[in-house]
C-alpha positions as CSV (number, residue, x, y, z in Angstrom):
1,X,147.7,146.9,154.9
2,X,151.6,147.2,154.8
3,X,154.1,146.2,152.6
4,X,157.5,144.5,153.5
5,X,160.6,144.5,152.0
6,X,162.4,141.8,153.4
7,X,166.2,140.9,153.2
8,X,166.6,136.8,154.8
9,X,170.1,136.0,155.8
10,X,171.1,132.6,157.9
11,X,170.4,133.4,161.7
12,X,174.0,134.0,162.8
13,X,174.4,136.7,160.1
14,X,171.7,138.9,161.2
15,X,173.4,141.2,163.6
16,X,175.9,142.0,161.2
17,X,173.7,142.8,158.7
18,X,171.4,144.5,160.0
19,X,174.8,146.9,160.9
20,X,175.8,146.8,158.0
21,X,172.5,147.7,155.8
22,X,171.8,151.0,158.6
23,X,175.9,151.8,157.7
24,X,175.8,151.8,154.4
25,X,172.1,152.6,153.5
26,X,170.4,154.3,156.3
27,X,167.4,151.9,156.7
28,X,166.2,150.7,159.4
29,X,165.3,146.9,159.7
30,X,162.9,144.8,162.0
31,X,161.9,141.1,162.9
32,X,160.2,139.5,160.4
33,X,159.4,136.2,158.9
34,X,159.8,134.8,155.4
35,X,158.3,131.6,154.5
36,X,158.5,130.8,158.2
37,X,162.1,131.6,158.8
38,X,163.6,134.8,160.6
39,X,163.8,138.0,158.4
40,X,165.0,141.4,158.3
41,X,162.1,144.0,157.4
42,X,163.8,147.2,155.6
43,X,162.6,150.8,156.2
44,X,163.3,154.2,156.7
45,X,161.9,154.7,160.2
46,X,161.5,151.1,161.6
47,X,158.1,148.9,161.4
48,X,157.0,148.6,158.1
49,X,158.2,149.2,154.8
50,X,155.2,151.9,153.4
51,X,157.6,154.6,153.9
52,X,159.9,153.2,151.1
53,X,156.8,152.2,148.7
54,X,154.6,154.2,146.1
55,X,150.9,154.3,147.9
56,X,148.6,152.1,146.2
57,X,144.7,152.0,146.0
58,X,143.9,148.9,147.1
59,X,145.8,145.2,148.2
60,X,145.0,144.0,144.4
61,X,148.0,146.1,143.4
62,X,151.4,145.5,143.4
63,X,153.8,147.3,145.5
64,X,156.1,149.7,143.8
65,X,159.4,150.6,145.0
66,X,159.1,154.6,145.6
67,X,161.7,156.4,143.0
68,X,163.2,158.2,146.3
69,X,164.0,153.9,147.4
70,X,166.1,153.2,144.9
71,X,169.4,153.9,145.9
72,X,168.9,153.2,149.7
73,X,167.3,149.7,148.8
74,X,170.5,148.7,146.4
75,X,173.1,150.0,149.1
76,X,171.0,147.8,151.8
77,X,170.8,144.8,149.6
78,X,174.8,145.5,148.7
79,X,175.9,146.1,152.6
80,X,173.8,142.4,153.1
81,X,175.3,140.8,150.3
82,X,179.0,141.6,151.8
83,X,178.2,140.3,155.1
84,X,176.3,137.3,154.5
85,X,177.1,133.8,153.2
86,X,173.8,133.6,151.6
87,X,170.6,136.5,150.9
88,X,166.8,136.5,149.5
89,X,164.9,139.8,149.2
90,X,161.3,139.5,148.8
91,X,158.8,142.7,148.3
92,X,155.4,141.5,149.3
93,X,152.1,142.4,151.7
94,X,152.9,142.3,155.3
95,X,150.2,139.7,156.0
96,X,152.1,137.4,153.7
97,X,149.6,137.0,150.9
98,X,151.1,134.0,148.9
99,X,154.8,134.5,147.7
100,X,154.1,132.7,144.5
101,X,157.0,131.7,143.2
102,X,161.2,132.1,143.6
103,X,163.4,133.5,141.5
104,X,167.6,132.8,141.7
105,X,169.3,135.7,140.7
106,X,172.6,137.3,140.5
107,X,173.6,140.3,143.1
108,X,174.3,142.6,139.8
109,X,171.2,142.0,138.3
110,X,169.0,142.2,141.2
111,X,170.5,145.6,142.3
112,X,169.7,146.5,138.4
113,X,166.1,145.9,138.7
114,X,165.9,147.7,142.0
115,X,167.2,151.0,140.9
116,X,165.5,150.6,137.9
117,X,162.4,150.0,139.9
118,X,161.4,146.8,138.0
119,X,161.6,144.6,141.7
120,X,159.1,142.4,141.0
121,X,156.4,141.7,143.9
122,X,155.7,138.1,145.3
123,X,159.1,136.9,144.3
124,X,161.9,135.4,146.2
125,X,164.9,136.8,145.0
126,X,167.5,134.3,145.5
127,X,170.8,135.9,145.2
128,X,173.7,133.7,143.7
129,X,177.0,134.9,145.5
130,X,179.3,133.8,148.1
């Protein structure tokens, strides 16, 4: 099973962040869904976003941001943030197994926990901003 790590702007803002998030960062992004609404699936190769995470044993375990993610995953989530009127971020199974719960946050300290690696999995991310 895959993990995705999904950035969710409004529809009309897509194009120019996806742009923007391969200018600034790198990554590659994909169609996705989040909570049934169009998304934006981050990686370093296209398709799904293992490449960015720490392998793990089995789907009981959270995903981990690899240490190598950091930076590329803030710059992403920073090159979004200046193109869009609004931005979630959710790290989660690709099959969709329950996002739990939702979490409003501010662009600083989300970008904090990311290269700090303390993203949690199964949250929302809300970011506060525009």
């Amino acid at each position: 099973m895959c993990y995705q790590l999904l950035v969710q702007v409004p529809a009309s803002e897509e194009r120019a962040t996806l742009e923007a998030i391969y200018s600034r960062s790198g990554l590659h992004t994909s169609s996705a869904t989040l909570n049934g609404q169009s998304a934006l699936c981050l990686s370093k190769e296209g398709g799904c976003s293992c490449s960015l995470a720490i392998a793990q044993a089995t789907p009981e375990d959270a995903p981990a941001l690899a240490p190598s993610s950091y930076e590329p995953v803030a710059q992403a989530l920073a090159a979004a943030a200046q193109v869009s009127s609004a931005l979630n971020f959710a790290f989660h199974w690709a099959d969709g197994s329950g996002i739990p719960r939702s979490e409003t946050t501010e662009l600083t300290d989300l970008l904090q926990h990311v290269l700090s690696g303390s993203i949690l999995s199964n949250v929302v991310y809300r970011v506060a901003h525009a």
